[in-house]
Predicted model as a PDB file, atoms N, CA, C, CB and O in Angstrom, pLDDT in the B-factor column:
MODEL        1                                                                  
ATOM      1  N   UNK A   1       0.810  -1.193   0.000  1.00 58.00           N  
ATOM      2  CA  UNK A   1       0.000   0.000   0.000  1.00 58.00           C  
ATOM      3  C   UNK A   1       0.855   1.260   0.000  1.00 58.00           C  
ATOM      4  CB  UNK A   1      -0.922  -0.004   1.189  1.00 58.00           C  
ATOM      5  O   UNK A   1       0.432   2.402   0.180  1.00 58.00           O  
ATOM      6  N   UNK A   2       1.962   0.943  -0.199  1.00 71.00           N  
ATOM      7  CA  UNK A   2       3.261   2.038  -0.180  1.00 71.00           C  
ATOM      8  C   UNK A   2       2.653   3.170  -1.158  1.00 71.00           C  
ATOM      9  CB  UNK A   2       4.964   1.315  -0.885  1.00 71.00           C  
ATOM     10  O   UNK A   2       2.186   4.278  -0.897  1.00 71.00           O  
ATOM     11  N   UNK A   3       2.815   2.538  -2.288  1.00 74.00           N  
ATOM     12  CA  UNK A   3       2.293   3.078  -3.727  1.00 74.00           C  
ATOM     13  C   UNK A   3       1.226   4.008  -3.247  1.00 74.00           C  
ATOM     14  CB  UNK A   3       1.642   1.843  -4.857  1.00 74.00           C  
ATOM     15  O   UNK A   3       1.478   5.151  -3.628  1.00 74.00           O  
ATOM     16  N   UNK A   4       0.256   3.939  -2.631  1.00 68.00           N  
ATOM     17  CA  UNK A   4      -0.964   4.766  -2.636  1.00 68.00           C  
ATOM     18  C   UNK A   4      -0.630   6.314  -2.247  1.00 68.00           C  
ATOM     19  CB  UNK A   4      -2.029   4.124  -1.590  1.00 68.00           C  
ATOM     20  O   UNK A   4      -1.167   7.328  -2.693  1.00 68.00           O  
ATOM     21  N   UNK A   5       0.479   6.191  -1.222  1.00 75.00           N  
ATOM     22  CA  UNK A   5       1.106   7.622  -1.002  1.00 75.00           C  
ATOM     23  C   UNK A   5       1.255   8.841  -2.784  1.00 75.00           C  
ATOM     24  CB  UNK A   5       3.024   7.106  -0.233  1.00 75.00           C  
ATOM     25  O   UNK A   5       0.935  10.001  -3.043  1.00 75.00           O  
ATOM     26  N   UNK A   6       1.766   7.944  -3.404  1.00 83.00           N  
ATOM     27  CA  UNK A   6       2.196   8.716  -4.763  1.00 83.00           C  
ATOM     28  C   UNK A   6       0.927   8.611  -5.553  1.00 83.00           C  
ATOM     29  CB  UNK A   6       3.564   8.010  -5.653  1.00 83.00           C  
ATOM     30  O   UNK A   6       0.982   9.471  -6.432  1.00 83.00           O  
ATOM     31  N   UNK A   7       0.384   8.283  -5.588  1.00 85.00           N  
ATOM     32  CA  UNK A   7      -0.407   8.003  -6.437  1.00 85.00           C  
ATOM     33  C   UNK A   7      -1.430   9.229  -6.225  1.00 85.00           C  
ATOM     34  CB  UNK A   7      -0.875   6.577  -6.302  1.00 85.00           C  
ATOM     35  O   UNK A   7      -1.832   9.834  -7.218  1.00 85.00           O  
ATOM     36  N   UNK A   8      -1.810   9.560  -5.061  1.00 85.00           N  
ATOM     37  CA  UNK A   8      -2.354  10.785  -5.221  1.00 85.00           C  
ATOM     38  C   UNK A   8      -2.176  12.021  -5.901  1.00 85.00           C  
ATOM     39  CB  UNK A   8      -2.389  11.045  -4.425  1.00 85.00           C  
ATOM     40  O   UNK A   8      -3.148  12.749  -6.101  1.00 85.00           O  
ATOM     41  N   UNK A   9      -0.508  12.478  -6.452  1.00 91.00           N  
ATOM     42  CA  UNK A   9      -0.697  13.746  -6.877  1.00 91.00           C  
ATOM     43  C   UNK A   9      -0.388  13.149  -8.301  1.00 91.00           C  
ATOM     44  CB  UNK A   9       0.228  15.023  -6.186  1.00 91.00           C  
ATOM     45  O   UNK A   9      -0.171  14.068  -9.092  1.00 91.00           O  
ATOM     46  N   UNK A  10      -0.319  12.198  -8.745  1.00 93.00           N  
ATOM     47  CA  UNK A  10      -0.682  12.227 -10.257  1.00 93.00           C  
ATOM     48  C   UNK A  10      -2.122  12.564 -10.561  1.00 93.00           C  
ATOM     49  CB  UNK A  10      -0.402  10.855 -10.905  1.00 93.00           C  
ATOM     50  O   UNK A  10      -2.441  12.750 -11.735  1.00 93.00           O  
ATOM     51  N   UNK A  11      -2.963  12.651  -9.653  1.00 94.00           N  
ATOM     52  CA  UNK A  11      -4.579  13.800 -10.144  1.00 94.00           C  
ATOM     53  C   UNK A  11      -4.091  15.223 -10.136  1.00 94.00           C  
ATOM     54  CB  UNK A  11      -6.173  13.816  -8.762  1.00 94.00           C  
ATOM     55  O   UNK A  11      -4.562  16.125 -10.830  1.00 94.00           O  
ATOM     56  N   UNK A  12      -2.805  15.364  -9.025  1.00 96.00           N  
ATOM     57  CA  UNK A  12      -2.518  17.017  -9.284  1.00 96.00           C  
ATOM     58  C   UNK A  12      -1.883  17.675 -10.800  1.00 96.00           C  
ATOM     59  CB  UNK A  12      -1.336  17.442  -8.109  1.00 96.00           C  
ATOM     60  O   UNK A  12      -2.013  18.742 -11.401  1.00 96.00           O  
ATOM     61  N   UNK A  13      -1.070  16.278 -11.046  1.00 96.00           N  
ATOM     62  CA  UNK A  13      -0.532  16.131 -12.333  1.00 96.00           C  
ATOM     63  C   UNK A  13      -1.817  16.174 -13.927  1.00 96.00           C  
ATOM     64  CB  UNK A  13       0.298  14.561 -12.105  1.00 96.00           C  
ATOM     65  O   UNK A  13      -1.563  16.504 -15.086  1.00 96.00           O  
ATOM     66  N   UNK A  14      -2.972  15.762 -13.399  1.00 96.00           N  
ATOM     67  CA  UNK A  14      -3.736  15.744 -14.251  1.00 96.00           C  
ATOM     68  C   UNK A  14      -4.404  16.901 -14.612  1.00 96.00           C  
ATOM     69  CB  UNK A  14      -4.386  14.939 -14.018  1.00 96.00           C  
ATOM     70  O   UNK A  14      -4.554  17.552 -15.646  1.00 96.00           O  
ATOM     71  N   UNK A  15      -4.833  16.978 -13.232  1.00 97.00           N  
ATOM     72  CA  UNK A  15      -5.372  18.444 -13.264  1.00 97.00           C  
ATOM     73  C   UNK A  15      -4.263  19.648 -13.606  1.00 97.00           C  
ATOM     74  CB  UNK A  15      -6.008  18.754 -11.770  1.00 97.00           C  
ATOM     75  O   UNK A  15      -4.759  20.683 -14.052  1.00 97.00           O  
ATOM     76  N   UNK A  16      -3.366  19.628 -13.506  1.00 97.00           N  
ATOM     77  CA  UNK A  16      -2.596  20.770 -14.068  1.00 97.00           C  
ATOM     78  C   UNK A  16      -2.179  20.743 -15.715  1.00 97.00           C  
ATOM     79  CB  UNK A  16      -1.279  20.831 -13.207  1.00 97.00           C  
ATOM     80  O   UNK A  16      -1.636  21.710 -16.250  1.00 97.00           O  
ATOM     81  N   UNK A  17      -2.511  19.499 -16.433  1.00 97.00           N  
ATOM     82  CA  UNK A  17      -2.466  19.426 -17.316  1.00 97.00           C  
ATOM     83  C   UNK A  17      -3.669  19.665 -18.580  1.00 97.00           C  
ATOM     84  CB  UNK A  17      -1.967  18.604 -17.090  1.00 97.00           C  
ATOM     85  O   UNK A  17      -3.609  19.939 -19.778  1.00 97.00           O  
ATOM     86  N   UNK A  18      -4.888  19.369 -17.488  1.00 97.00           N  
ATOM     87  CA  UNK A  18      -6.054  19.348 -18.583  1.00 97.00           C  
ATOM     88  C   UNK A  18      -6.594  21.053 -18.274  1.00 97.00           C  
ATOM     89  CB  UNK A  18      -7.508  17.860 -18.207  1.00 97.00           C  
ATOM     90  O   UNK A  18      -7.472  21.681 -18.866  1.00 97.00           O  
ATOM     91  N   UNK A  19      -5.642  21.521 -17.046  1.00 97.00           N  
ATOM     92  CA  UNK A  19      -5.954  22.890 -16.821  1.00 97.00           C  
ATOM     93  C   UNK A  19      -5.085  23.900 -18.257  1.00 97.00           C  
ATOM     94  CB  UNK A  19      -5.323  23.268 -15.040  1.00 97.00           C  
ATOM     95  O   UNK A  19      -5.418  24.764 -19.069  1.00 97.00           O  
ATOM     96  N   UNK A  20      -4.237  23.373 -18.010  1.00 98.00           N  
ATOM     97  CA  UNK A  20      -2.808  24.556 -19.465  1.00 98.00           C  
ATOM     98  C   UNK A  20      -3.562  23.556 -20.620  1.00 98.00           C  
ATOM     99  CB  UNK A  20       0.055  24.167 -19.354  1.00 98.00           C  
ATOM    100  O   UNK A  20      -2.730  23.657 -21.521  1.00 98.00           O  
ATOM    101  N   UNK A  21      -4.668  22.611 -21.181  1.00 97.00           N  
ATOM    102  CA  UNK A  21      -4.779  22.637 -22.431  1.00 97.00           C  
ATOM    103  C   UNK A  21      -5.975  23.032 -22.660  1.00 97.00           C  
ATOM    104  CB  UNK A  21      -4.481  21.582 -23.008  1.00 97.00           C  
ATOM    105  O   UNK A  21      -6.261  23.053 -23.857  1.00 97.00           O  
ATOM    106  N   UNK A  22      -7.144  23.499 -21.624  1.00 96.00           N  
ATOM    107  CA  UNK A  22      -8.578  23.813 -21.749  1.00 96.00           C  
ATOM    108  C   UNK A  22      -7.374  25.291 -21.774  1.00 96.00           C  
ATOM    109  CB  UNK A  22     -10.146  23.302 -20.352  1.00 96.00           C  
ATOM    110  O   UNK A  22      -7.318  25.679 -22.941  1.00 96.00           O  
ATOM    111  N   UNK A  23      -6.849  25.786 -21.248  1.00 97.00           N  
ATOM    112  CA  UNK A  23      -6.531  26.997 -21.427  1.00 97.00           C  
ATOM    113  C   UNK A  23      -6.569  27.566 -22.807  1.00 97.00           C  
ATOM    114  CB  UNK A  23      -5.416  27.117 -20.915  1.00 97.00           C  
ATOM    115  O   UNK A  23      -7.259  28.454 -23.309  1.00 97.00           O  
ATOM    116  N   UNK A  24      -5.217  26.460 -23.474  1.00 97.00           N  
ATOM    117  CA  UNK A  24      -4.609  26.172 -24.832  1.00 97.00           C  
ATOM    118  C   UNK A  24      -6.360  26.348 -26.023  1.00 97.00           C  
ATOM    119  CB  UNK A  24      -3.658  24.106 -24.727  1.00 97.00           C  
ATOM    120  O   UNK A  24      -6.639  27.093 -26.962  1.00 97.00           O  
ATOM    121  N   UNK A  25      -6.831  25.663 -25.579  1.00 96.00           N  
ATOM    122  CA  UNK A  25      -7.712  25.306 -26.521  1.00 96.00           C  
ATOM    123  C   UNK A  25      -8.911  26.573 -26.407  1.00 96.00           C  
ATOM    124  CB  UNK A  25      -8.236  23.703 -26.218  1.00 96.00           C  
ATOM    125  O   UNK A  25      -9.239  26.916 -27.543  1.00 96.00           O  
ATOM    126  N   UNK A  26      -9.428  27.122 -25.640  1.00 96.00           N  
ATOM    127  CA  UNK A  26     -10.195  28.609 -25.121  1.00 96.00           C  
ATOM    128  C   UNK A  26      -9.290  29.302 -25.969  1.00 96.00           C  
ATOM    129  CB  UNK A  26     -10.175  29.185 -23.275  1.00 96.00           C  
ATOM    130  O   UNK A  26      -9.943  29.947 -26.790  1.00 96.00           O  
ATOM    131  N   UNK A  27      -8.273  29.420 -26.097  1.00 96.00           N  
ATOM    132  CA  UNK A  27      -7.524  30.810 -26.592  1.00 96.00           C  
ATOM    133  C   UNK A  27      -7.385  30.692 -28.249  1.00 96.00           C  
ATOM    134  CB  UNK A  27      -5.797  30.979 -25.813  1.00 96.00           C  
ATOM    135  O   UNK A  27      -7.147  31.544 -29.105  1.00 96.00           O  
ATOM    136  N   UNK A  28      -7.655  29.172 -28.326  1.00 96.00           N  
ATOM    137  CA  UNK A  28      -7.712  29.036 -29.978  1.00 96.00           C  
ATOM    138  C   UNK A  28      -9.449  29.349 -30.690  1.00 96.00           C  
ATOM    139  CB  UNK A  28      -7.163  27.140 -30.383  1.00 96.00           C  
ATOM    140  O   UNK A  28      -9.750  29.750 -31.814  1.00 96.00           O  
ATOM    141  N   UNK A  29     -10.197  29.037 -29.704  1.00 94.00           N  
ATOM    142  CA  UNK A  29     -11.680  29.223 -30.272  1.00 94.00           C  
ATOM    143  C   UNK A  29     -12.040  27.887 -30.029  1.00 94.00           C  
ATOM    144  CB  UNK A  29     -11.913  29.721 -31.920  1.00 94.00           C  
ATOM    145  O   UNK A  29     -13.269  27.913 -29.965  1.00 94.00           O  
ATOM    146  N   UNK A  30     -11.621  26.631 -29.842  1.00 92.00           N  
ATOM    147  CA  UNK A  30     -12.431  25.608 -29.833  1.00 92.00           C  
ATOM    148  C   UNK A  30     -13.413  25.673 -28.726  1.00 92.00           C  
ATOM    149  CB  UNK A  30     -11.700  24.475 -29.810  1.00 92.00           C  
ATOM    150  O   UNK A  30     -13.279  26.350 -27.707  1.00 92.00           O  
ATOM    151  N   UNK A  31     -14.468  24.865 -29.036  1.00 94.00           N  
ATOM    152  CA  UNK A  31     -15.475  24.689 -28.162  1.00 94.00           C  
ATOM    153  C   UNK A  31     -15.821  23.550 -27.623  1.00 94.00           C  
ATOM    154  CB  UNK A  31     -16.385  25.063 -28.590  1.00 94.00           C  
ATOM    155  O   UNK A  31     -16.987  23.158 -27.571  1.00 94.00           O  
ATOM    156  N   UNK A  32     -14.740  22.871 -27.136  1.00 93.00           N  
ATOM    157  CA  UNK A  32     -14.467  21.711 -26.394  1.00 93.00           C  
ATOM    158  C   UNK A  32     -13.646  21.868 -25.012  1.00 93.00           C  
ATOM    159  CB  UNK A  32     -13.755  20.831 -27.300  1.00 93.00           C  
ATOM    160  O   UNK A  32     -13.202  21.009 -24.249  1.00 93.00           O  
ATOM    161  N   UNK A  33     -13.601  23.398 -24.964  1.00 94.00           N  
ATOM    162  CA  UNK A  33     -12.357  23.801 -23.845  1.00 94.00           C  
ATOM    163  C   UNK A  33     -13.651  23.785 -22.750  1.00 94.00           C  
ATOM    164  CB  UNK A  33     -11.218  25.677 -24.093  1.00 94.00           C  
ATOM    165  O   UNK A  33     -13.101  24.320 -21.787  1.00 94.00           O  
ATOM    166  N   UNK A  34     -14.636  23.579 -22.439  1.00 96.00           N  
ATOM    167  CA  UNK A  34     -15.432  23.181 -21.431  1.00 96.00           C  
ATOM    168  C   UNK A  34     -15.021  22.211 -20.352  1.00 96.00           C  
ATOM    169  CB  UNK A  34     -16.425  22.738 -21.988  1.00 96.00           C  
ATOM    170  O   UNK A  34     -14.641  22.596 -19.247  1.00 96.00           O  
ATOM    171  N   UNK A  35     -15.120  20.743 -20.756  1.00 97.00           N  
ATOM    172  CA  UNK A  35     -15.018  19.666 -21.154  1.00 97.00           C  
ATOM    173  C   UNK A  35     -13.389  19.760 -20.376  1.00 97.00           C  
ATOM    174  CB  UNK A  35     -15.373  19.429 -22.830  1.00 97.00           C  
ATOM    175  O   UNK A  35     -13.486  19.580 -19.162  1.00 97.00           O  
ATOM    176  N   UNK A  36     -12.320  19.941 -20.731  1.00 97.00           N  
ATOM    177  CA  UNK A  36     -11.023  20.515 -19.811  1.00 97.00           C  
ATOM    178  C   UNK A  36     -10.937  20.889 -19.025  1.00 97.00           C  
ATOM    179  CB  UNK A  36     -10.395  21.188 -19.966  1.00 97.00           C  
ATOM    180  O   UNK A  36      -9.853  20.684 -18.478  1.00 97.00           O  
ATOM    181  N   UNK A  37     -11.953  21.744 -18.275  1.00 97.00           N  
ATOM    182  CA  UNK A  37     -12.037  22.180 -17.267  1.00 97.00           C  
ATOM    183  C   UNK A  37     -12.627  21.382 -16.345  1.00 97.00           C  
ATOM    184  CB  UNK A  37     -12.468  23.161 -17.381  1.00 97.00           C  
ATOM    185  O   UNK A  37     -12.320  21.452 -15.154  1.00 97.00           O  
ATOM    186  N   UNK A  38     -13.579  20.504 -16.838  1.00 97.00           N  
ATOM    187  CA  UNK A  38     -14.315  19.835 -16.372  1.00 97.00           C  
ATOM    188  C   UNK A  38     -13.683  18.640 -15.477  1.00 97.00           C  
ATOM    189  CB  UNK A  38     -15.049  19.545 -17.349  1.00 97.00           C  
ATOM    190  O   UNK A  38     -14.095  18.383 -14.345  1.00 97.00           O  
ATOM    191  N   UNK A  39     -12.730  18.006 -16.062  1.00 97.00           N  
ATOM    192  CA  UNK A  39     -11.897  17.230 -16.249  1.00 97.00           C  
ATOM    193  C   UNK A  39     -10.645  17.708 -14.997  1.00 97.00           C  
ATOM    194  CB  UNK A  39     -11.586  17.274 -17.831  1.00 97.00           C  
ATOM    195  O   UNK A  39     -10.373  17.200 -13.909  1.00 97.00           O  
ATOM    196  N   UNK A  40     -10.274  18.479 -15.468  1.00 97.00           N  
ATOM    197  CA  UNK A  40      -9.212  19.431 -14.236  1.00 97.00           C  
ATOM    198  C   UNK A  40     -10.208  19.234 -13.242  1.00 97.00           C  
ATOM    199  CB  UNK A  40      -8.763  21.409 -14.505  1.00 97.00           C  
ATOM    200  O   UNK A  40      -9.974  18.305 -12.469  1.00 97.00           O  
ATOM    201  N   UNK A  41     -11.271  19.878 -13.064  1.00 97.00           N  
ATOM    202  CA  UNK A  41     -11.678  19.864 -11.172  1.00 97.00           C  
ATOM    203  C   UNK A  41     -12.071  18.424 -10.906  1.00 97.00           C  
ATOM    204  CB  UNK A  41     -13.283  21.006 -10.579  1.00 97.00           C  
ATOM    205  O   UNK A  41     -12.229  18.225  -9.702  1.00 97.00           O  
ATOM    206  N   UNK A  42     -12.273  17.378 -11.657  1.00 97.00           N  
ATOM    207  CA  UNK A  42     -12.165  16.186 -11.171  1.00 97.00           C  
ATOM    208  C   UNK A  42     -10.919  15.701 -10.580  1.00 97.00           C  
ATOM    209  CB  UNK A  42     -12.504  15.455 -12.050  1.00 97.00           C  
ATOM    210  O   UNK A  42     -10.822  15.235  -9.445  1.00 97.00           O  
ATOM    211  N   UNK A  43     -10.008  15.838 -11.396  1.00 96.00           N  
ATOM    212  CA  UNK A  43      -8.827  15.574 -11.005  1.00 96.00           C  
ATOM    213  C   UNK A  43      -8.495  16.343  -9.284  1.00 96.00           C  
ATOM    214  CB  UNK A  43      -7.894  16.118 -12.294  1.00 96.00           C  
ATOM    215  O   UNK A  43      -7.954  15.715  -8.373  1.00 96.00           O  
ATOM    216  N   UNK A  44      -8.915  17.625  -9.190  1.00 96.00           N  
ATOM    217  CA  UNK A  44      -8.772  18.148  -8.255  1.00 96.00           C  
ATOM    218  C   UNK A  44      -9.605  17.362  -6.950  1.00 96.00           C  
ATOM    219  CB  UNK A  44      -9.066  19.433  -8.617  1.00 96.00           C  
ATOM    220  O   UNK A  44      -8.925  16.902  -6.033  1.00 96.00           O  
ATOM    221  N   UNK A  45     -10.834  17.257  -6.923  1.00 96.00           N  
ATOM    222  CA  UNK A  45     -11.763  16.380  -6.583  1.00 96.00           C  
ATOM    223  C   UNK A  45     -11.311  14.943  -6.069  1.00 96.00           C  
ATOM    224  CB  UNK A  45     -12.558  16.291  -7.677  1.00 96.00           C  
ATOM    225  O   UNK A  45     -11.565  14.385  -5.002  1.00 96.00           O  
ATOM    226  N   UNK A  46     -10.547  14.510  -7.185  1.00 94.00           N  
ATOM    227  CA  UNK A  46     -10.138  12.901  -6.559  1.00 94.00           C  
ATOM    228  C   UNK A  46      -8.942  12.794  -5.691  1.00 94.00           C  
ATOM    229  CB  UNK A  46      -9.778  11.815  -7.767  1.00 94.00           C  
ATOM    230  O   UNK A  46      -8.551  11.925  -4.912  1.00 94.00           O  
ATOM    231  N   UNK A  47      -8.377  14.210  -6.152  1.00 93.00           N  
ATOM    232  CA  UNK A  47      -6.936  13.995  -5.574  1.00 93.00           C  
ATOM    233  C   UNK A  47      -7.680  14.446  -3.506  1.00 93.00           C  
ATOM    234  CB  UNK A  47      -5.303  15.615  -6.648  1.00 93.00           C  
ATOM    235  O   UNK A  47      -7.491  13.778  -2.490  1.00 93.00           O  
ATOM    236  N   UNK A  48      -8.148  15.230  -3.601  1.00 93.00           N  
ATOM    237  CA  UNK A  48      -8.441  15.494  -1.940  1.00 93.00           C  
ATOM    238  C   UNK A  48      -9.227  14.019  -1.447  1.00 93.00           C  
ATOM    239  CB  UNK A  48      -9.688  17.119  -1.636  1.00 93.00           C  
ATOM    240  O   UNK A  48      -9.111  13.440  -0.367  1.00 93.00           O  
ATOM    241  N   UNK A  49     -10.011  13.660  -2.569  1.00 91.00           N  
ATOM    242  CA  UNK A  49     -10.339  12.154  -1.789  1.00 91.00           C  
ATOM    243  C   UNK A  49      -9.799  11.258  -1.928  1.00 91.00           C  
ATOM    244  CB  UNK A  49     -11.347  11.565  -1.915  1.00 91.00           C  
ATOM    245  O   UNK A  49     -10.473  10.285  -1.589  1.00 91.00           O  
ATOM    246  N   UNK A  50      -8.870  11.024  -2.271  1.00 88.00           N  
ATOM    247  CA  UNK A  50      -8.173   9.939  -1.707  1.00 88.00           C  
ATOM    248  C   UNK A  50      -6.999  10.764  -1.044  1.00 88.00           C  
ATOM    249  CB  UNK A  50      -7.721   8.758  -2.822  1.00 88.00           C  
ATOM    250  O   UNK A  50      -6.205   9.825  -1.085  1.00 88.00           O  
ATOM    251  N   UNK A  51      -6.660  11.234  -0.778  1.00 88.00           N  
ATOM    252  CA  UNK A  51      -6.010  11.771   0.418  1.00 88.00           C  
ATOM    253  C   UNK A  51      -6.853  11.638   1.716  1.00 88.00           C  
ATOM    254  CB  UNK A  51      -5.685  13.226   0.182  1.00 88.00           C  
ATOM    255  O   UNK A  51      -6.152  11.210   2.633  1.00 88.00           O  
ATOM    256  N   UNK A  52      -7.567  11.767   1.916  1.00 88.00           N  
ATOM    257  CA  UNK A  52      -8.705  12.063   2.392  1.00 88.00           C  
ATOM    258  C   UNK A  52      -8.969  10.349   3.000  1.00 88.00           C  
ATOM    259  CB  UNK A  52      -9.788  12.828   1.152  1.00 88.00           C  
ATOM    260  O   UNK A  52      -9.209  10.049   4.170  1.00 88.00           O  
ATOM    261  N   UNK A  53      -8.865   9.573   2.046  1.00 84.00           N  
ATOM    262  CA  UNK A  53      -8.779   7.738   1.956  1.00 84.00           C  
ATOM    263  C   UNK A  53      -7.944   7.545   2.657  1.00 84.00           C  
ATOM    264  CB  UNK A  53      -8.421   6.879   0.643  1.00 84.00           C  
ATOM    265  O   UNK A  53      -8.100   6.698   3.536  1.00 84.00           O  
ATOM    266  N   UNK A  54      -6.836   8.196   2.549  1.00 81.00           N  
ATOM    267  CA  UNK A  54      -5.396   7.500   2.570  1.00 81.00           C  
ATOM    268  C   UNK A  54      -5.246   7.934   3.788  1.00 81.00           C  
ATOM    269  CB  UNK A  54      -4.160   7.889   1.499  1.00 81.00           C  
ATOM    270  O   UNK A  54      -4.378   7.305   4.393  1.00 81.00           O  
ATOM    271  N   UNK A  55      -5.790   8.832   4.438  1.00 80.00           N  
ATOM    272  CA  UNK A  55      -5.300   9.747   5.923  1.00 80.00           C  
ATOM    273  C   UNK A  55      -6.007   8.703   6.949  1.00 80.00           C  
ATOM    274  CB  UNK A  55      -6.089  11.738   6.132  1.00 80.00           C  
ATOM    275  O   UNK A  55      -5.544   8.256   7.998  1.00 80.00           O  
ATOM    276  N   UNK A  56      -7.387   8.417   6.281  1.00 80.00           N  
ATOM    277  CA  UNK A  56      -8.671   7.495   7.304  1.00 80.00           C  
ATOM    278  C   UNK A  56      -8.000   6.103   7.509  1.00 80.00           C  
ATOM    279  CB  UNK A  56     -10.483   7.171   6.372  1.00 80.00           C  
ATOM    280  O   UNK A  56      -7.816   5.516   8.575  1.00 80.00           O  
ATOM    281  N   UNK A  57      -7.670   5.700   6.221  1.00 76.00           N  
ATOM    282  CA  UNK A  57      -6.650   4.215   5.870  1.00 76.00           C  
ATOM    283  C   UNK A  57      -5.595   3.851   7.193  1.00 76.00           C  
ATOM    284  CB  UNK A  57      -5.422   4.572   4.260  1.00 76.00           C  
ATOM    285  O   UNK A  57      -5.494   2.878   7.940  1.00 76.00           O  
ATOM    286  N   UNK A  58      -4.786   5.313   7.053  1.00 75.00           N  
ATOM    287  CA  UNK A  58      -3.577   5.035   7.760  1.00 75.00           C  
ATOM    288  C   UNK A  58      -3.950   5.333   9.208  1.00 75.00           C  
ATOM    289  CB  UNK A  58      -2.330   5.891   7.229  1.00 75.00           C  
ATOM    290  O   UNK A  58      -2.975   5.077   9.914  1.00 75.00           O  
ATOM    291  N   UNK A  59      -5.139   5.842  10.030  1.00 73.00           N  
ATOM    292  CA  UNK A  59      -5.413   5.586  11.281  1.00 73.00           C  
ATOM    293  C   UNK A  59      -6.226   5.285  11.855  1.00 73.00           C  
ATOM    294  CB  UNK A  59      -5.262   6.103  11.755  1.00 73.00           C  
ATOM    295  O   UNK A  59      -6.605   5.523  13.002  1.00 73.00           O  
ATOM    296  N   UNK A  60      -6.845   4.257  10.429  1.00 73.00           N  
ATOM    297  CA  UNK A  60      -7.456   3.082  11.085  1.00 73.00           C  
ATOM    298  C   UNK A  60      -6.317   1.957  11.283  1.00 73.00           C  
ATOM    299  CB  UNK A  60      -8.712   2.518  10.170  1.00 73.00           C  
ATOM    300  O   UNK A  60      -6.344   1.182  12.239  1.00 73.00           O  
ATOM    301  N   UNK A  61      -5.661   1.946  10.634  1.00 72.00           N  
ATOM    302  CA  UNK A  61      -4.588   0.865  10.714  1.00 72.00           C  
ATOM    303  C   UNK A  61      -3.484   1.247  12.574  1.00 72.00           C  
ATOM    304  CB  UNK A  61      -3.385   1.156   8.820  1.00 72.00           C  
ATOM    305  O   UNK A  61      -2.897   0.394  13.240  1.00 72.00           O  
ATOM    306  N   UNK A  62      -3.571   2.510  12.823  1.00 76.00           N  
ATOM    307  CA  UNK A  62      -2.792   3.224  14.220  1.00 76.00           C  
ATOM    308  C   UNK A  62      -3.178   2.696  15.055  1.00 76.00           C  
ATOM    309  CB  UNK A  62      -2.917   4.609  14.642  1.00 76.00           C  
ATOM    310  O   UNK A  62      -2.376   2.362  15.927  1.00 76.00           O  
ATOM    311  N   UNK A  63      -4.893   2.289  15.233  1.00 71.00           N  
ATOM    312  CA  UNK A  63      -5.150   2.306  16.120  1.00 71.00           C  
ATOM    313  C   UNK A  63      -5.267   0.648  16.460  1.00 71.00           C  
ATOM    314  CB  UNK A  63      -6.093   3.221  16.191  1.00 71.00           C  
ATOM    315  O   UNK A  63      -5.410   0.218  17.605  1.00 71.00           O  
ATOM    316  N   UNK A  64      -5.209   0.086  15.655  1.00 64.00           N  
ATOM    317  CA  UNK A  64      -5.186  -1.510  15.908  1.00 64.00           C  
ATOM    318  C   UNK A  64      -3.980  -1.701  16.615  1.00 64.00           C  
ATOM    319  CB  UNK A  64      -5.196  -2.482  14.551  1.00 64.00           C  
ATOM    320  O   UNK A  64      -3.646  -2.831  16.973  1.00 64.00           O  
TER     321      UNK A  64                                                      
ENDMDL                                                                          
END                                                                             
């Protein structure tokens, strides 16, 4: 369960990515740059919950 530590900010990684291309794509005229944004606050979204997982995870496991 090591892994689960890292694994959380690859949503930060996501979200900062689908954030600079909904950007990218708004500044060109497409009308799919919605949809990017959309996408970014999920990423934002999953990343606090499972942190959020991972905090409850690790003290439920403390207290045993």
């Amino acid at each position: 369960m090591g892994y689960l530590k890292y694994t959380q900010y690859v949503y930060i990684l996501f979200a900062v990515f689908f954030t600079y291309d909904g950007i990218v794509k708004l500044n060109e005229g497409d009308e799919s740059y919605p949809l990017y944004f959309v996408i970014a606050g999920m990423a934002v979204f999953m990343f606090f919950f499972r942190r959020r997982f991972l905090n409850r995870h690790n003290d439920r496991n403390k207290k045993q």
